[in-house]
N, C-alpha and C positions, 0 to 999 in steps of 0.2 A: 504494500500500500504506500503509496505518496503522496505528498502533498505539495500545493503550490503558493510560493510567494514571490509577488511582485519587487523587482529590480533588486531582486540578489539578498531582500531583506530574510533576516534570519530572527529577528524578534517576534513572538507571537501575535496572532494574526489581529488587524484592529476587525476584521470583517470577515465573518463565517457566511458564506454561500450555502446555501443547502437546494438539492434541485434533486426530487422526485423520480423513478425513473419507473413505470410498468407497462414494460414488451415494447418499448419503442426507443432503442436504443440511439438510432438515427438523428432522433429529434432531440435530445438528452447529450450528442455531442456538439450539435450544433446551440444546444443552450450553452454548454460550456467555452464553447468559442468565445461567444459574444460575451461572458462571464470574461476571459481572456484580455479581451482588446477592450474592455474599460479602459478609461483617461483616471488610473488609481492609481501614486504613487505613494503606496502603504500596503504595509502586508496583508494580504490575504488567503483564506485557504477556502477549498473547494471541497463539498464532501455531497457524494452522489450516493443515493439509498435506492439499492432495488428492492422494491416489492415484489413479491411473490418470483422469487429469484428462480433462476432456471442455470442448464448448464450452458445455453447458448446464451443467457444476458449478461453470467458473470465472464464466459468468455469474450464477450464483444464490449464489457466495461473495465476487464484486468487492465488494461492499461491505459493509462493517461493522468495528467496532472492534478488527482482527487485522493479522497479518501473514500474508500468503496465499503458499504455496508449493505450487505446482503438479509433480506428477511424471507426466512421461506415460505408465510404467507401473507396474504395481500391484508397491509394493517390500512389498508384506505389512506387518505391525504392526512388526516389527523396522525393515524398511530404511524404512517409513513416517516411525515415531516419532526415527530416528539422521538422518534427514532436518531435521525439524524443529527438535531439539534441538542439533545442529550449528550452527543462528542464533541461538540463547538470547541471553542476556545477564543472566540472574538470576543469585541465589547459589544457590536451589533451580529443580529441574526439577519439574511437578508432567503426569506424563504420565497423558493420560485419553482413554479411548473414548467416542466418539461417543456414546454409547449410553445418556451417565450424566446423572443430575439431581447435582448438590453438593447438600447441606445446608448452609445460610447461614454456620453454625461452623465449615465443613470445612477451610479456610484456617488459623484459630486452632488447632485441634487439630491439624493437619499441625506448623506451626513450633513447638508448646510438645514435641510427640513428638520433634522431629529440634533439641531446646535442649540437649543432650545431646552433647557433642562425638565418640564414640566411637558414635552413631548413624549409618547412613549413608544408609539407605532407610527410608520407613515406609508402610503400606497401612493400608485399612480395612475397612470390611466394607460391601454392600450388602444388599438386600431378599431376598439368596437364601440367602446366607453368612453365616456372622460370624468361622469363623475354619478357614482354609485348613493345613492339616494335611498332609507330606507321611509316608509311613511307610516302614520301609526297605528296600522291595523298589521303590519309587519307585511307589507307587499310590498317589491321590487321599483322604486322609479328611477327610471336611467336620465340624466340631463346630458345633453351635448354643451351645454352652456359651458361657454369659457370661463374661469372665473382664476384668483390665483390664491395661492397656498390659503388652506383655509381648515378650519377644526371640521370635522364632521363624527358622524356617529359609527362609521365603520367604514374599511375600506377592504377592496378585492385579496382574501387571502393566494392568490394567484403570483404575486408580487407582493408581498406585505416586508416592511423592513422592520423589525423590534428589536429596544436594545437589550440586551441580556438576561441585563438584571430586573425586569419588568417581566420575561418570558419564565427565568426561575420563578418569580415571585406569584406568577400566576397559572405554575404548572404544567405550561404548553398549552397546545390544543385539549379539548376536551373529546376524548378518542369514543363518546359515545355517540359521536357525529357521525363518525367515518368517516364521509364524505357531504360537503354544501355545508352551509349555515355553520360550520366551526369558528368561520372567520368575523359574522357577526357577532357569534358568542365571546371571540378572544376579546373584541372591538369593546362589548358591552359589559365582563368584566377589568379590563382595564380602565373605561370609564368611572366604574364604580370604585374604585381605590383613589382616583384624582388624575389618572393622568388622560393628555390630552391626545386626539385621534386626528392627523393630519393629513391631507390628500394634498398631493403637488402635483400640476398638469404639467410639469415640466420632469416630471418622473415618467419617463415616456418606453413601452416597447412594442412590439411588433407579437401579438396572442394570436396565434392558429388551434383557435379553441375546438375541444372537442377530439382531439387526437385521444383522447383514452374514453371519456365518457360516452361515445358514438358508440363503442364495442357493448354497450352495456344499457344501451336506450330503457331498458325498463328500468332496469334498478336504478337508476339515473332519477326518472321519475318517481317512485319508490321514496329515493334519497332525500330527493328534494324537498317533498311536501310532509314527510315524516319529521324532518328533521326542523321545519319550519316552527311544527308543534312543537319540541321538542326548547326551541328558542324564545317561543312566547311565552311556555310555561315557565324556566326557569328566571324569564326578566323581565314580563309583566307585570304591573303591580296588583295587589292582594284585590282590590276591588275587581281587577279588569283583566284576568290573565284567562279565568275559564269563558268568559264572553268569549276574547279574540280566540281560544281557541275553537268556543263552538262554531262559530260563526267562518272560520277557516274551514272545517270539518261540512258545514252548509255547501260553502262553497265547492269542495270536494265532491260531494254527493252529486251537486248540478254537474260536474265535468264526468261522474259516471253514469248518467243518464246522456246526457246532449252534449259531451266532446268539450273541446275549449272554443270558450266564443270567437264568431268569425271567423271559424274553421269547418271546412269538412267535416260532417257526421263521419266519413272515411275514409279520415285524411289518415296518416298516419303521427301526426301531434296528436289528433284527437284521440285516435285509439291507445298511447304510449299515457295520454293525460287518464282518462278511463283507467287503466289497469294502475299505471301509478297511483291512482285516486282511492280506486279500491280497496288495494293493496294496503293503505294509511288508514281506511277507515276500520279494516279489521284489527290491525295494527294497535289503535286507540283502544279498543275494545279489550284485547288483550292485555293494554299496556295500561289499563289507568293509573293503577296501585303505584306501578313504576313511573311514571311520570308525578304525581303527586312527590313521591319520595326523592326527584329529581331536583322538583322546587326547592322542598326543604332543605334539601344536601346544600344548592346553590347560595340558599337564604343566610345558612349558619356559616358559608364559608364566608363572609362579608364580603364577599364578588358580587354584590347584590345591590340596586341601588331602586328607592321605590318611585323615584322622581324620573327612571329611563324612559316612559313612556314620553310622559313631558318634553321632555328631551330630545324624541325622536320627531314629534308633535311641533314642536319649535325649528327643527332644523328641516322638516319637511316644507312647513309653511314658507320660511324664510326664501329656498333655494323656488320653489313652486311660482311664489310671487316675481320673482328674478327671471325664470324664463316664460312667466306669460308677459315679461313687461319688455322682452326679446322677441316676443312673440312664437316663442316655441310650441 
């Protein structure tokens, strides 16, 4: 195993890379290139974790300028990424998917966004996005709005940059995610301790998304909408967390009757929204007890903060107002 540091430095790393890798080796060297020809003059080291390892993945990732951590099965993006970054040794984590080109700056603009002592995460935006919006029923709103460095409530675990001591202090990912919605949970327990959530549009790369989730279209959907519950329950507040989640769960129901609006009754979104849908509603049913005992866990760890709604509520209105007065 090796590791790589920038211009000969032999001091330990200021920036721990962690980049994903499952069955797509191809795309996992070319993130590492671009991890490479950053404009970084400071150490750094590279540590690549295969998921559900094989003898053709560890042979096509034995060599090269990383640290190779092999898991023999697939611990999802969560127990993937809590893998990898369990062997850091930087002062910043800078976790990334397979799937991403960096822009040469991306390094520079990560550490001038997180020079701010009272920062503690920062993200950026790629080719599809620019800035990840949550609103306060816990649905997705994407802006293209320009805007520049600015607090928000969460940002794309895709690209997320945290620093160290902020990632120990909150455990990592919460691997009962697996996959989707970890990255709002990291966002929303870091909120709750005091530190601040920063999105820079000038934290820029190039996402050919889909390269792993495509293989797995249902559980993908599955993923998603399980886990969404999964994220209201634990950081909703005590009045309002079983509403949003019934009212999610409503919504579900509709997508397994009638598909997702403005789609094909047999489209293939709608059929993949359907089974995924399904799939969550039995899911609940099964899981109540677990999900209750989910809240509480989250409540007593003081990762917990009962004003998040607010919060989301505030920053949805805020960014919402900004792009209809852009006329978005």
């Amino acid at each position: 195993m090796t590791e790589h540091s920038r211009a000969g430095f032999s001091a330990p790393p200021t920036v721990s890379f962690v980049v994903l890798n499952w069955h797509n080796e191809v795309a996992t060297r070319a993130c590492v290139n671009s991890i490479l020809a950053l404009e970084a003059p400071m150490p750094i080291e590279i540590i690549v974790v295969d998921n559900e390892t094989n003898l053709g993945s560890r042979e096509a990732l034995a060599d090269g300028p990383w640290r190779l951590i092999c898991l023999d099965h697939n611990e999802g993006f969560a127990g993937g990424m809590n893998a990898g970054a369990s062997t850091a040794r930087g002062a910043y984590l800078a976790l990334l998917n397979n799937d991403l080109i960096l822009e040469p700056d991306w390094l520079e603009h990560a550490l001038d966004a997180s020079a701010d002592d009272a920062v503690g995460i920062v993200g950026g935006r790629d080719d599809h996005s620019a800035l990840p919006i949550i609103d306060p029923s816990g649905s997705f709103w994407l802006s293209n709005v320009e805007t520049p460095c600015c607090s928000v409530a969460a940002v794309d675990g895709g690209q997320l940059f945290i620093k160290s001591t902020l990632w120990k202090q909150l455990g990592g990912f919460d691997e009962d995610f697996f996959a989707y919605h970890e990255d709002l949970d990291l966002c929303a327990r870091a909120l709750a301790l005091g530190w601040r959530v920063v999105y820079d549009p000038d934290l820029r790369a190039v996402h050919q998304r889909g390269l792993s989730s495509n293989r797995v279209r249902w559980k993908r959907a599955f993923w998603a909408r399980r886990n969404r519950l999964i994220w209201l329950t634990k950081h909703f507040p005590a009045g309002a967390w079983r509403r949003a989640v019934g009212l999610a769960m409503l919504e579900y129901a509709r997508q397994v009757v009638f598909g997702l609006p403005g789609k094909p009754a047999l489209s293939r979104e709608s059929t993949e929204a359907r089974g995924g849908s399904f799939a969550t509603l039995v899911w609940v049913v099964l899981n109540a007890r677990w999900l209750a005992r989910k809240r509480r866990g989250n409540v007593d760890s003081h990762q917990y903060d009962e004003g998040y709604q607010d919060f989301l509520r505030a920053t949805y209105s805020r960014w919402d107002q900004n792009a209809s007065h852009l006329g978005k």
